[in-house]
ZAKEKE-879598 format. One line per field, with one value per residue (C-alpha): residue number from 1; x, y, z. Coordinates in pm, whole numbers, m for minus. Example, Ala and Ser with C-alpha at 12.3 -4.5 7.8 and 13.67 -1.06 7.14 Angstrom:
ZAKEKE-879598
n <- c(1,2) .
xx <- c(1230,1367) .
yy <- c(m450,m106) .
zz <- c(780,714) .
end
This chain:
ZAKEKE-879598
n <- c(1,2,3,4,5,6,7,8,9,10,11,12,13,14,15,16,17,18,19,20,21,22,23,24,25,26,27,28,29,30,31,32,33,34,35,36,37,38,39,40,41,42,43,44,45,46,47,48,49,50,51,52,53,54,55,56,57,58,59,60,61,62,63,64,65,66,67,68,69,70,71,72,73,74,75,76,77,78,79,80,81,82,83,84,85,86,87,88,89,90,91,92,93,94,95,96,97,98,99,100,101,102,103,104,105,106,107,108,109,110,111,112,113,114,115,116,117,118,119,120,121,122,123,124,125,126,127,128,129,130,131,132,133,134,135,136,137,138,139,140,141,142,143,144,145,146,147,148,149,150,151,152,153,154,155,156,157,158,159,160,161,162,163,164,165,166,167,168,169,170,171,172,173,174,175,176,177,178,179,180,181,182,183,184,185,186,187,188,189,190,191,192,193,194,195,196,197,198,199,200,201,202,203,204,205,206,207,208,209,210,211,212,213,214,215,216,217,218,219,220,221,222,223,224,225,226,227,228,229,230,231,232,233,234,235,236,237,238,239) .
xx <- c(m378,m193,m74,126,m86,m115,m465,m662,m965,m1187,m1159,m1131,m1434,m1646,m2009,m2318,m2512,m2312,m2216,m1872,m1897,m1685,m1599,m1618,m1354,m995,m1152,m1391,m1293,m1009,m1155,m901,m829,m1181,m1129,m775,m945,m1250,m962,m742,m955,m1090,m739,m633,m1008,m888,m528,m376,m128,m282,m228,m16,m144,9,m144,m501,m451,m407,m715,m1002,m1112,m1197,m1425,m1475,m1428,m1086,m952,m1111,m885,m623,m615,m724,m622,m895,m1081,m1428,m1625,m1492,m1774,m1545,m1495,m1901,m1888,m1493,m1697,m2044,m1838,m1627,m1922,m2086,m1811,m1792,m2123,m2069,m1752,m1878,m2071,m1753,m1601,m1226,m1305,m1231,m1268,m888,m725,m806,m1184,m1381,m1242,m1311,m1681,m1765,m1621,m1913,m2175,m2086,m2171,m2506,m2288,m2427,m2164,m2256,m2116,m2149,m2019,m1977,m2019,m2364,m2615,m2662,m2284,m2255,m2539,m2452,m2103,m2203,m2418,m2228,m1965,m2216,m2189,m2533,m2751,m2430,m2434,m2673,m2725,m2580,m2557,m2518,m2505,m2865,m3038,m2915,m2878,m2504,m2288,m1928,m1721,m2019,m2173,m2518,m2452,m2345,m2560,m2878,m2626,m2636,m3012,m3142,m2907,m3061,m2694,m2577,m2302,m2062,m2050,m1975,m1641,m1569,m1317,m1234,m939,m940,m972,m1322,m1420,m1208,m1381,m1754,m1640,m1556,m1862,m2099,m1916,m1764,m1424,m1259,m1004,m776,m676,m329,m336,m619,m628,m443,m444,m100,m200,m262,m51,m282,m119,m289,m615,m681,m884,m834,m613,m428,m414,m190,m381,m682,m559,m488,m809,m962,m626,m788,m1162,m1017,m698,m588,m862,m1115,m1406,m1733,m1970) .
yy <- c(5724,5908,5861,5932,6331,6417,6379,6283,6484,6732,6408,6650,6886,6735,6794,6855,6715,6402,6145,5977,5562,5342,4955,4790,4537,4708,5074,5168,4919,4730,4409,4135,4038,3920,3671,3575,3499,3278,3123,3047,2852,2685,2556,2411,2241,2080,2004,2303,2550,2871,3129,3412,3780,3922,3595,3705,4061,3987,3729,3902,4101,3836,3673,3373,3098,3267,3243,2901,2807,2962,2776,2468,2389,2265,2236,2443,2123,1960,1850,1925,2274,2322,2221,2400,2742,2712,2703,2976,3211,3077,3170,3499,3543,3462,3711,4016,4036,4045,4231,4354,4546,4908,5201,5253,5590,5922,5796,5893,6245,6226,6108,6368,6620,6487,6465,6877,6908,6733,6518,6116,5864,5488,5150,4960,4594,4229,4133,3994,4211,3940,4031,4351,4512,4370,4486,4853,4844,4750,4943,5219,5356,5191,5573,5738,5556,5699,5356,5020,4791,4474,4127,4080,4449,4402,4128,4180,4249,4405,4457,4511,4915,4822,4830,5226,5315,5144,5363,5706,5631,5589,5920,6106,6191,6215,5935,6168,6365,6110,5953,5517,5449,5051,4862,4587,4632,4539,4841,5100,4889,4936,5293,5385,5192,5358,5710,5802,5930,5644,5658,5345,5261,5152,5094,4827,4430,4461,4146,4035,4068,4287,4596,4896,5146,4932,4946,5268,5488,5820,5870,5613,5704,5557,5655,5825,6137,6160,6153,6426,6594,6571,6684,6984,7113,7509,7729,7447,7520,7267,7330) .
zz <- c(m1612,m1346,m1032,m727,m670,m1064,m1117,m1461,m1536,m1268,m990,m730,m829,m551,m603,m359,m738,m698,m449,m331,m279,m187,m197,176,269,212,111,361,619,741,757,746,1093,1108,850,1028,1269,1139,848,1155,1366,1046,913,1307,1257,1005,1069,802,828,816,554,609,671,346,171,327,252,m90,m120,132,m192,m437,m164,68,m222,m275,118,73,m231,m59,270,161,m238,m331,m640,m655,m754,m472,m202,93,m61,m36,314,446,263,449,784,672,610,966,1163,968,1055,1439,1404,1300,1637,1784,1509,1453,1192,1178,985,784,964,849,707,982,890,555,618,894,599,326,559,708,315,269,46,41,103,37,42,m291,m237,m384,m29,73,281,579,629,501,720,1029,999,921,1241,1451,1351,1426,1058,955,1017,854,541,305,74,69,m229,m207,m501,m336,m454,m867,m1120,m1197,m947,m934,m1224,m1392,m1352,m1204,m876,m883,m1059,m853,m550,m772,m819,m422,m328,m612,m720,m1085,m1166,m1339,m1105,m829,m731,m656,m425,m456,m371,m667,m1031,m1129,m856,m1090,m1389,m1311,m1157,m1525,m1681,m1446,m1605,m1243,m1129,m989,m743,m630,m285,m288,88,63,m17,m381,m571,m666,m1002,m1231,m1074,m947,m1231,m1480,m1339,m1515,m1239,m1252,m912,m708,m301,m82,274,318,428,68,m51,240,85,m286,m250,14,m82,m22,m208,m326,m344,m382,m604) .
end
């Protein structure tokens, strides 16, 4: 595994045969001051101290149950976790039409770049579609993105390959020769299952554990300038 701008493999042979995907919260967008806020107003609710940015930046990937967990200590069988979760995905809900969220710097670039190309680019996510679409719309990236998977549109979700490949399928792009971009390990695990180049984004919502260089994708980015930098360097050529 390499990282840093030593690559492993042909990651940056970008290919009009294949398709470049990428995981939503903490890859594709910056998503986390949406769930600051909806966390926020849940913990005064209910008396708690809310959790830090750099706690919720390192949580917002592993899902709602997680920032739940996080704010709150409770146990998953608990019946006040049930209820603390339902209005944390509510007021989600309610907050994405007032939305935050914004694409990370330097990926509006990179996705005007594909799209010059004829290249697909699609969202494949463990977040559900009544959030997931609604975001991407109003966003204005919902016409853009050429195919969004969601847990609802397979029967195994995220680490598990089915989800890019279902992705590969609609775009009528060849998996191996398509890239993942994810910010958390099972994204650089069902990257490699699916036979893709995966590619690691450092600047995204890591999980404190295990450390990105174990992950094993094939490149770890630290912006995304760095990834435009990969697929488009002096003299390459796209094939």
């Amino acid at each position: 595994m390499n990282s840093g701008n030593q690559l492993s493999g042909d990651v940056t042979k970008l290919s009009t045969q294949g398709c470049v995907l990428f995981d939503l919260d903490g890859t594709l967008l910056d998503t986390a001051a949406d769930f600051q806020a909806v966390l926020n107003v849940l913990c005064i609710e209910q008396g708690v101290t809310p959790p830090t940015t750099a706690a919720i930046h390192s949580t917002v990937s592993s899902g709602a149950r997680a920032l739940i967990s996080l704010a709150f200590e409770l146990e998953h069988a608990s019946d006040q976790f049930d209820i603390l979760l339902q209005q944390l995905l509510d007021q989600y809900l309610e907050q994405i039409g007032r939305t935050k969220t914004t694409l990370y710097p330097g990926m509006d670039v990179l996705l005007q770049k594909l799209e010059s190309l004829s290249i697909p680019w699609g969202v494949v996510t463990n977040k559900p579609v009544r959030f997931s679409e609604p975001l991407l719309r109003n966003l204005q990236l919902h016409n853009r993105c050429a195919v969004l998977i969601c847990p609802d549109h397979v029967t195994h979700s995220k680490p598990h390959p089915e989800p890019l490949l279902l992705a590969c399928e609609r775009v009528g792009r060849q998996p191996e020769l398509s890239i993942y971009v994810g910010d958390h390990p099972r994204d650089i695990t069902a990257g490699k299952a699916a036979g893709m180049k995966t590619i690691a984004a450092a600047y995204g919502y890591l999980p404190a554990e295990p450390c990105i260089s174990s992950w094993g994708a094939d490149m770890i980015v630290n912006n995304i300038s760095e990834v435009t930098q990969l697929f488009w360097p002096v003299g390459q050529a796209v094939n």
